[in-house]
KOLNU-620386 format. One line per field, with one value per atom (N, C-alpha, C, CB): residue number from 1; residue in one letter; atom name; x, y, z. Coordinates in nm, 4 decimals. Glycine has a CB too. Layout:
num <- (NUM; ...)
residu <- (A; ...)
atome <- (CA; ...)
X <- (X; ...)
Y <- (Y; ...)
Z <- (Z; ...)
***
This chain:
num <- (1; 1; 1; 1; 2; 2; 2; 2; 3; 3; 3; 3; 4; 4; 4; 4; 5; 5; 5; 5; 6; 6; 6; 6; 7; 7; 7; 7; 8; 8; 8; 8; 9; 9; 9; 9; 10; 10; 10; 10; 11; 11; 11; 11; 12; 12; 12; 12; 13; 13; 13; 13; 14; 14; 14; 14; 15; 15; 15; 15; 16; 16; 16; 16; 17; 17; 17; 17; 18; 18; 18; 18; 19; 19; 19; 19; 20; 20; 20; 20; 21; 21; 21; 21; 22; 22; 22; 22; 23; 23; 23; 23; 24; 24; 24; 24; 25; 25; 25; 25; 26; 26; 26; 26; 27; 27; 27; 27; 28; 28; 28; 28; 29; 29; 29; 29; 30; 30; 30; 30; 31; 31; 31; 31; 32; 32; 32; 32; 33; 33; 33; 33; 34; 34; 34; 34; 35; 35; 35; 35; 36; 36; 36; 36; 37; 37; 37; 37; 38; 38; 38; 38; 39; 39; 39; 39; 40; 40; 40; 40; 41; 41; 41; 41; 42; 42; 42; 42; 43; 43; 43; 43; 44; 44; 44; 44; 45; 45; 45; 45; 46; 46; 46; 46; 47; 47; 47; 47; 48; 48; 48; 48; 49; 49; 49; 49; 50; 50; 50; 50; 51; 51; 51; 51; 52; 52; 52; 52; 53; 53; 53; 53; 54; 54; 54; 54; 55; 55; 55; 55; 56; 56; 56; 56; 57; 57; 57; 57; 58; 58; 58; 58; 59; 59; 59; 59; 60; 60; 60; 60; 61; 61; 61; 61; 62; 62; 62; 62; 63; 63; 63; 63; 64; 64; 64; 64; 65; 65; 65; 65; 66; 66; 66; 66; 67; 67; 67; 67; 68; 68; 68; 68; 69; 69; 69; 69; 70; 70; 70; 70; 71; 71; 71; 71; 72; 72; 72; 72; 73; 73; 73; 73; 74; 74; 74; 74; 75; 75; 75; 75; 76; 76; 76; 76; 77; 77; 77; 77; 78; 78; 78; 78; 79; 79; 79; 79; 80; 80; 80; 80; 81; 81; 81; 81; 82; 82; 82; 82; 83; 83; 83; 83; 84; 84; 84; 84; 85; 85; 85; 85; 86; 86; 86; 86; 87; 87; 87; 87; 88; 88; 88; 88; 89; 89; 89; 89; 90; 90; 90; 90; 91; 91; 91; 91; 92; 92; 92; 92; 93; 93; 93; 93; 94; 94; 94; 94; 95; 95; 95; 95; 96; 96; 96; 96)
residu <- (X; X; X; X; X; X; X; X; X; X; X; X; X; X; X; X; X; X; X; X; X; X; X; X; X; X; X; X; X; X; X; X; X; X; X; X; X; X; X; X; X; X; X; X; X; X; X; X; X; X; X; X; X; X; X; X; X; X; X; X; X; X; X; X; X; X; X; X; X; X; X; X; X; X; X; X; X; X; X; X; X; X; X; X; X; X; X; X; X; X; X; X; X; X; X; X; X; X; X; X; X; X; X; X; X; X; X; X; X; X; X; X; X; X; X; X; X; X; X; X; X; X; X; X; X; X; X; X; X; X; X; X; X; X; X; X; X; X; X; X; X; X; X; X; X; X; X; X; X; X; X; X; X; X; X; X; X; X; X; X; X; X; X; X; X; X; X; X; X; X; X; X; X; X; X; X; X; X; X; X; X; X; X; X; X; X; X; X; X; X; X; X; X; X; X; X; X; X; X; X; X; X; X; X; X; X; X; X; X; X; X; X; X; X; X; X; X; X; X; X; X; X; X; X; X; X; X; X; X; X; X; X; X; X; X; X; X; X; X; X; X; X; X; X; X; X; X; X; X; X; X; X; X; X; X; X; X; X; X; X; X; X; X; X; X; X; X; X; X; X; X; X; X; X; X; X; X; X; X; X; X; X; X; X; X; X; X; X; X; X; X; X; X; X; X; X; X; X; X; X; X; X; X; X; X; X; X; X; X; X; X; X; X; X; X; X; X; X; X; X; X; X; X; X; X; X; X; X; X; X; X; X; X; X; X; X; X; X; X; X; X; X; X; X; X; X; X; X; X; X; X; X; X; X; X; X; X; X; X; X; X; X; X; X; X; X; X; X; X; X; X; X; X; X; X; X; X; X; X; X; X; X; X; X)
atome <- (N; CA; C; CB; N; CA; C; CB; N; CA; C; CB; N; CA; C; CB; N; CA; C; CB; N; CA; C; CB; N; CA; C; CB; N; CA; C; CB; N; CA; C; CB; N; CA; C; CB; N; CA; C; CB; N; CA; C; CB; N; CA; C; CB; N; CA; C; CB; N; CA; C; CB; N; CA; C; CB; N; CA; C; CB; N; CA; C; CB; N; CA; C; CB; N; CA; C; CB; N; CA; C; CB; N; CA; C; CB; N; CA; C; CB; N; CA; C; CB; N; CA; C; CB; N; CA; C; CB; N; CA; C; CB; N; CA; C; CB; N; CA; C; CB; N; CA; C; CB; N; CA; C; CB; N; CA; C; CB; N; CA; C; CB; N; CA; C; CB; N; CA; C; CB; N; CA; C; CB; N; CA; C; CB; N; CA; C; CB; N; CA; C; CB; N; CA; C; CB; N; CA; C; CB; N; CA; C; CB; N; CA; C; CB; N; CA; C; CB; N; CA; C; CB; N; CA; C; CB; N; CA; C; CB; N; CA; C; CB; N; CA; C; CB; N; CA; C; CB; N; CA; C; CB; N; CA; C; CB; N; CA; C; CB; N; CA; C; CB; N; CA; C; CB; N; CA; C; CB; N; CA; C; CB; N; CA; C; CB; N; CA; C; CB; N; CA; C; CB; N; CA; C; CB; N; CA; C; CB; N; CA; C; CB; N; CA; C; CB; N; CA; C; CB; N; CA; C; CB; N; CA; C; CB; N; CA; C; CB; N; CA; C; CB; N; CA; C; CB; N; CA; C; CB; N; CA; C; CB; N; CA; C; CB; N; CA; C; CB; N; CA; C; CB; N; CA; C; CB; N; CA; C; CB; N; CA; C; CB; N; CA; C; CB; N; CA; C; CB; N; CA; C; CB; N; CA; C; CB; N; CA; C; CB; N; CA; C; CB; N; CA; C; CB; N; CA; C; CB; N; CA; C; CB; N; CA; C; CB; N; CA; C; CB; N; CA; C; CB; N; CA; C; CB; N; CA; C; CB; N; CA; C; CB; N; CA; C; CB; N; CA; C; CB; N; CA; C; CB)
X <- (0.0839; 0.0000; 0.0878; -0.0951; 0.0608; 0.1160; 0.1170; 0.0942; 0.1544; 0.1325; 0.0497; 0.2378; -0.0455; -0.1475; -0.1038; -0.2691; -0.0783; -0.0512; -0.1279; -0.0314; -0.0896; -0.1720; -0.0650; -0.2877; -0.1356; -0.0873; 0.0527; -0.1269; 0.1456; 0.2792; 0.3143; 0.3487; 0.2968; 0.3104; 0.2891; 0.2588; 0.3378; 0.2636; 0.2605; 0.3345; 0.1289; 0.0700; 0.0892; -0.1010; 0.0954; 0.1375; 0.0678; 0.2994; -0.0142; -0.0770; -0.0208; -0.1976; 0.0526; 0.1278; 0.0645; 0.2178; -0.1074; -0.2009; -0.1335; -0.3521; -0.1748; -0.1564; -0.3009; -0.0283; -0.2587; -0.3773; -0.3288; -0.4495; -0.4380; -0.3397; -0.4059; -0.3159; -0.2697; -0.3251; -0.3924; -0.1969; -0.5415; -0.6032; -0.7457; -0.5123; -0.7168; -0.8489; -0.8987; -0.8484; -0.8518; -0.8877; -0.9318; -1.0444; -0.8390; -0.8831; -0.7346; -0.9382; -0.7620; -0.6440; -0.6038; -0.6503; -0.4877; -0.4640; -0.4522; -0.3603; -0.4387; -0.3804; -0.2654; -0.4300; -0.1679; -0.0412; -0.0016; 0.0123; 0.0546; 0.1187; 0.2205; 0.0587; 0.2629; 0.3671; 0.3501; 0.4622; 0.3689; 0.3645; 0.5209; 0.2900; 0.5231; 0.6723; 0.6619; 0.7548; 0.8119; 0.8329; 0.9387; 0.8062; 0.9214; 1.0448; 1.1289; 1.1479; 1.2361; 1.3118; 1.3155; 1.4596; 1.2172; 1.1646; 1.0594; 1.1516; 1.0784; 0.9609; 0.9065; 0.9379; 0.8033; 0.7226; 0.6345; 0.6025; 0.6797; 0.5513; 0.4421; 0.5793; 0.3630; 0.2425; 0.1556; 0.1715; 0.1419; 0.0434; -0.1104; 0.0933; -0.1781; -0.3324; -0.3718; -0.4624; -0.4542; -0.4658; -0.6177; -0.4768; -0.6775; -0.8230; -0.7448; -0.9019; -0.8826; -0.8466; -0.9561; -0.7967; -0.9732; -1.0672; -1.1044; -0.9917; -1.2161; -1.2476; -1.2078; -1.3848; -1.1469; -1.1120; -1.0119; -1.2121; -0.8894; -0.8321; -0.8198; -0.8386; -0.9261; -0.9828; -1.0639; -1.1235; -1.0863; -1.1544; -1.0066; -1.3164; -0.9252; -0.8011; -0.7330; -0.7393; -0.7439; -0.6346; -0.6918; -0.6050; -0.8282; -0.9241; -0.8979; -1.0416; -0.8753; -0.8698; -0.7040; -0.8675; -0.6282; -0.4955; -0.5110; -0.3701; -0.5578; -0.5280; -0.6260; -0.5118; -0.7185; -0.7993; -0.7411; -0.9509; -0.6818; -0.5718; -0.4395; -0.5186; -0.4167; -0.2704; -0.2935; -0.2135; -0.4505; -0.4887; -0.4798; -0.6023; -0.5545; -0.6052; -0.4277; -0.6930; -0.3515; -0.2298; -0.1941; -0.1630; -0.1837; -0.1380; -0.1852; -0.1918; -0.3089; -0.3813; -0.3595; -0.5616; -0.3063; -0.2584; -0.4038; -0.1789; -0.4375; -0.6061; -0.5890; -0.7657; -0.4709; -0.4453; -0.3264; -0.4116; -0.3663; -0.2959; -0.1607; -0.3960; -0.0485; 0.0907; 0.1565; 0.0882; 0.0710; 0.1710; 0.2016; 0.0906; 0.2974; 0.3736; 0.4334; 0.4778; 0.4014; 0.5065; 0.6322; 0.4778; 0.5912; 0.7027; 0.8299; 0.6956; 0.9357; 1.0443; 1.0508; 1.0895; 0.9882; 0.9818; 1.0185; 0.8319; 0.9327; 0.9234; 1.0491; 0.8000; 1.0874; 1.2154; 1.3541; 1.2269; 1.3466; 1.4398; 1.4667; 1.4508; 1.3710; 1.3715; 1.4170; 1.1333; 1.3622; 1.3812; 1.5312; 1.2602; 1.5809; 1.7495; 1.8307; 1.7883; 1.8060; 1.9325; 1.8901; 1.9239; 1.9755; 2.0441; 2.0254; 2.2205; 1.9541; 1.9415; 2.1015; 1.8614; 2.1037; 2.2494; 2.2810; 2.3037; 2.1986; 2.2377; 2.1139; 2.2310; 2.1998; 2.0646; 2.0110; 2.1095; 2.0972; 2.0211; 1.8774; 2.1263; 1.9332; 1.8075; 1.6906; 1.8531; 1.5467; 1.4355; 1.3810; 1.2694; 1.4461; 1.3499; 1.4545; 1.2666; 1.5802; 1.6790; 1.7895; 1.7306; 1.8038; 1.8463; 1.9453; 1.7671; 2.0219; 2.1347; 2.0790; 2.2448; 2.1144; 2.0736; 2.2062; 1.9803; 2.1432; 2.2530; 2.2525; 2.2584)
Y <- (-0.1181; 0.0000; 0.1236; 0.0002; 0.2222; 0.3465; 0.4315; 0.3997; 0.5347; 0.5770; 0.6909; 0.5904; 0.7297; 0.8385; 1.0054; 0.7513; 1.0379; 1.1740; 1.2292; 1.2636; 1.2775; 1.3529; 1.4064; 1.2564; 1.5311; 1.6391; 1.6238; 1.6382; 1.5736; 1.5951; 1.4415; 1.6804; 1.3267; 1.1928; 1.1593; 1.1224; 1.0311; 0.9120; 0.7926; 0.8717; 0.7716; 0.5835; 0.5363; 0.5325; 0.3959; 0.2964; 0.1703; 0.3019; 0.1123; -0.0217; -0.1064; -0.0454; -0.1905; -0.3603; -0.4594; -0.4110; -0.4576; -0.5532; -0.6775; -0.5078; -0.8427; -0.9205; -1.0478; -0.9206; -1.1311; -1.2226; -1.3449; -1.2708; -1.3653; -1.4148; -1.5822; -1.3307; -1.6722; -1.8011; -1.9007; -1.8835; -1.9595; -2.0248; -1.9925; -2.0797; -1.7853; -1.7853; -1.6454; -1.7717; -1.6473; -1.5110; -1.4169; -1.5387; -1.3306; -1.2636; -1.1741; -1.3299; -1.0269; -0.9401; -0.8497; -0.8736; -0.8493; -0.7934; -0.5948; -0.8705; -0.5748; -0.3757; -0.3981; -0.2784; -0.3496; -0.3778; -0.2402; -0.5391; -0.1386; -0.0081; 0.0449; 0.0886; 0.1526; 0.2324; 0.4293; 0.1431; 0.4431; 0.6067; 0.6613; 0.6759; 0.7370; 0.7912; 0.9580; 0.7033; 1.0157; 1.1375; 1.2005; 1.1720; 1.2546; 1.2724; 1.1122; 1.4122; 1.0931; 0.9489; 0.8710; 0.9610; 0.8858; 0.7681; 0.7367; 0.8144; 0.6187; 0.5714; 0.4602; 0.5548; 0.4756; 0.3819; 0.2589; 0.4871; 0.1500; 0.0895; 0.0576; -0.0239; 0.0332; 0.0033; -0.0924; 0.0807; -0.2227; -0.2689; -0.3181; -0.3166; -0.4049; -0.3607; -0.5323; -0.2427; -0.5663; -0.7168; -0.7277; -0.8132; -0.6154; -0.6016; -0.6732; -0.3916; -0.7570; -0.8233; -0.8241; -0.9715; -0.7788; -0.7164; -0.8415; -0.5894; -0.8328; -0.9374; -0.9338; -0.9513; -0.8146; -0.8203; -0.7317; -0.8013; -0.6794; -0.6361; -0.4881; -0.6802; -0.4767; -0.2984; -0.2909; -0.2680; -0.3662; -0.2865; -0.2906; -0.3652; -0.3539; -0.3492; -0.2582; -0.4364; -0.2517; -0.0681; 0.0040; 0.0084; 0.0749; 0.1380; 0.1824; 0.0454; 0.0433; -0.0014; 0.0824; -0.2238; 0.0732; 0.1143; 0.2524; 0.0551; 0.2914; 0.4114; 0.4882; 0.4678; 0.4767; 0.5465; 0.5147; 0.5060; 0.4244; 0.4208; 0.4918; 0.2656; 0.4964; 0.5605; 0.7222; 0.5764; 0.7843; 0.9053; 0.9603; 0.9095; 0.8736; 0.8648; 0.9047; 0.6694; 0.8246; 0.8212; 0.9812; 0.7147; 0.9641; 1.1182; 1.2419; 1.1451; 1.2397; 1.3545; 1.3040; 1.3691; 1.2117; 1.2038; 1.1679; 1.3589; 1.0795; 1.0417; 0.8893; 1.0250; 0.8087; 0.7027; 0.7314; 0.5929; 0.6482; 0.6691; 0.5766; 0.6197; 0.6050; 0.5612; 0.5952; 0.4192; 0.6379; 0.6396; 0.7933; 0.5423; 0.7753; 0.9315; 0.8774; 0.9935; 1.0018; 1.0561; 1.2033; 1.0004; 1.2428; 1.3428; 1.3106; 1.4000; 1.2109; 1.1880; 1.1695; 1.1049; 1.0982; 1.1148; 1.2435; 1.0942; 1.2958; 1.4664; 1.4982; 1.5694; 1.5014; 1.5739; 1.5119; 1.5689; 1.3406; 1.3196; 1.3447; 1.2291; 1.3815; 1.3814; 1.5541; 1.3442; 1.6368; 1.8148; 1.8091; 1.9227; 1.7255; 1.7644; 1.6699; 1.7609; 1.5524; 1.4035; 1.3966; 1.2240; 1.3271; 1.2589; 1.1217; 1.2997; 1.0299; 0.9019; 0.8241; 0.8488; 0.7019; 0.6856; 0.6046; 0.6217; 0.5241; 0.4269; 0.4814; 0.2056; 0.5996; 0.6503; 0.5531; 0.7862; 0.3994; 0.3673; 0.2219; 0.3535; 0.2762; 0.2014; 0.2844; 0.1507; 0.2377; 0.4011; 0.3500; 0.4474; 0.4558; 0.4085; 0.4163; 0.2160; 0.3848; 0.3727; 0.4652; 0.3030; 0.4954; 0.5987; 0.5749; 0.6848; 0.6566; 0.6397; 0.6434; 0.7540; 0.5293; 0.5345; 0.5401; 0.3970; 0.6843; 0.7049; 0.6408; 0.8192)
Z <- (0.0000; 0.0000; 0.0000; 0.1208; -0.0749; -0.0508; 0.0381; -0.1118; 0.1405; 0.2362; 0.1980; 0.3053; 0.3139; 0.3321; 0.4232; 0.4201; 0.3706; 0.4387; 0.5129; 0.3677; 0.6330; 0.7348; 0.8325; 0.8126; 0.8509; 0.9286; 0.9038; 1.0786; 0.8228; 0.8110; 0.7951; 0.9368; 0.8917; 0.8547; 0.7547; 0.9071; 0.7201; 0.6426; 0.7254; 0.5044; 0.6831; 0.7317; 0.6278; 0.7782; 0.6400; 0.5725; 0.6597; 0.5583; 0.6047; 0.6386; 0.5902; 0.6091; 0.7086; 0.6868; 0.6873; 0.7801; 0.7156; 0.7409; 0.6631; 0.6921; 0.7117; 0.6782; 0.7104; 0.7209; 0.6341; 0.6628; 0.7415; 0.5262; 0.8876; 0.9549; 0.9473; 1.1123; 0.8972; 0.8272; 0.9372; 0.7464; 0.8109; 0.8566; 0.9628; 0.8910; 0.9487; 1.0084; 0.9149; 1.2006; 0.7887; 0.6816; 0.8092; 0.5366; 0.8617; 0.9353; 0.9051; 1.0745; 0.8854; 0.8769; 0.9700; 0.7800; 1.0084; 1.1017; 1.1366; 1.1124; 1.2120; 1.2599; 1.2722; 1.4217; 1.1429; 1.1649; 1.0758; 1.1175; 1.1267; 1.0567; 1.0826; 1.0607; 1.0253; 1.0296; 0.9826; 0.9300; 1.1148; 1.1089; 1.0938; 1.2643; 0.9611; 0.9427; 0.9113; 0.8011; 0.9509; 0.9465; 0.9183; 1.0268; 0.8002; 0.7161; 0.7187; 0.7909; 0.7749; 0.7560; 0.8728; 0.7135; 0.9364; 1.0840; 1.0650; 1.2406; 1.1228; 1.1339; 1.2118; 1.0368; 1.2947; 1.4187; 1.3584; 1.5119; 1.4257; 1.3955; 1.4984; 1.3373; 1.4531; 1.5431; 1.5471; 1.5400; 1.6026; 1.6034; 1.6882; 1.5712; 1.6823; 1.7421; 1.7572; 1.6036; 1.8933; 1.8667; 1.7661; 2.0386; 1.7373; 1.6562; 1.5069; 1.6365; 1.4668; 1.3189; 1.2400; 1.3200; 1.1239; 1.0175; 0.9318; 0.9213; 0.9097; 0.8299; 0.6722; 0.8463; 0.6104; 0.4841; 0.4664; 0.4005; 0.3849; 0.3553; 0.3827; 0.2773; 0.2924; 0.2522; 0.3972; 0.0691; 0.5160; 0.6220; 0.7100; 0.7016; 0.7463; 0.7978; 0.7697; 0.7782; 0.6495; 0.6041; 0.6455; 0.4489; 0.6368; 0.6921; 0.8642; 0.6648; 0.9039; 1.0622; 1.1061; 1.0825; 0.9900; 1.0372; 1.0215; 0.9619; 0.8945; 0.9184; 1.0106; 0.8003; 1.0568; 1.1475; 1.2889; 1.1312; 1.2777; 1.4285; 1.4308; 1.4647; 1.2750; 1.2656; 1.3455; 1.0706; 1.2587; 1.3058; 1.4508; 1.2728; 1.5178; 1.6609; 1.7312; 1.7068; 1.7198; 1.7384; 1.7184; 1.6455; 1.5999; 1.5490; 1.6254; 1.4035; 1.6668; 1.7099; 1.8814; 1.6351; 1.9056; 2.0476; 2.1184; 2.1067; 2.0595; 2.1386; 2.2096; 1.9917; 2.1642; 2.2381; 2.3531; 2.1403; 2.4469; 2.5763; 2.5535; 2.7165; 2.6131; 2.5666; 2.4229; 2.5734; 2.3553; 2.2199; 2.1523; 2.0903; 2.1325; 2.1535; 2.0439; 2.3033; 1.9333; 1.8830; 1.8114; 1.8428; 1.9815; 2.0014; 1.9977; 2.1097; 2.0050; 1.9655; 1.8367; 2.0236; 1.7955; 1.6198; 1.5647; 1.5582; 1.5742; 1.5391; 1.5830; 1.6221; 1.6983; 1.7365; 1.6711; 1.8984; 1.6619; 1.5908; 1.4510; 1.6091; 1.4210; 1.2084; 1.1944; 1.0946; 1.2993; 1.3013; 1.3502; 1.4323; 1.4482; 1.4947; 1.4390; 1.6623; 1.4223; 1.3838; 1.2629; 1.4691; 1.2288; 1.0945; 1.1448; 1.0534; 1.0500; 1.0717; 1.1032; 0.9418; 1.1981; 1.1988; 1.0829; 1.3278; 1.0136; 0.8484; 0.7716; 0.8537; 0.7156; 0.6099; 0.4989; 0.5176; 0.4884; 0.4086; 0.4251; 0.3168; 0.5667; 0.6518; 0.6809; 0.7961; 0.6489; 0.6798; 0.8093; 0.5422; 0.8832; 1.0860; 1.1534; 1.1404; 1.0943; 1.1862; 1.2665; 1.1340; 1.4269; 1.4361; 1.5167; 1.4634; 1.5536; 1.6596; 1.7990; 1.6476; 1.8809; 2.0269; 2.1307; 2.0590; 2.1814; 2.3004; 2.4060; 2.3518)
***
């Protein structure tokens, strides 16, 4: 899937079908400028196109800071001050 832009991110839905019970999973990735989080959800969609749906309306929620624990204020701060540490890895950063 291609990623969806919002408020400055992109989502990206990794959904997969999880074998033997056609059931797809909440599996994403919120990126910014050259980071990027993943995220996943134990909720599982009965089809493809409602799972992407499922991600990205969770990717949102996230974004707008409506879920409890998930932050992504370091993101932001790392992509505005650092330099990825293997730019030719996308997500990957230097840990102090």
């Amino acid at each position: 899937m291609t990623g969806v832009c919002y408020k400055g991110f992109t989502i990206t839905a990794r959904t997969f079908q999880l074998r033997g019970s056609g059931r797809w999973t909440l599996d994403l990735l919120i990126g910014h400028r050259q980071f990027l989080r993943a995220f996943s959800g134990a909720h599982t969609y009965n089809s493809e196109a409602a799972a992407v749906a499922g991600c990205v309306a969770f990717a949102r929620r996230i974004i707008d800071r409506n879920r409890p624990g998930c932050s992504l204020a370091d993101l932001v701060q790392d992509s505005a001050r650092r330099r990825p540490h293997a730019p030719g890895l996308p997500g990957t950063r230097r840990h102090y």
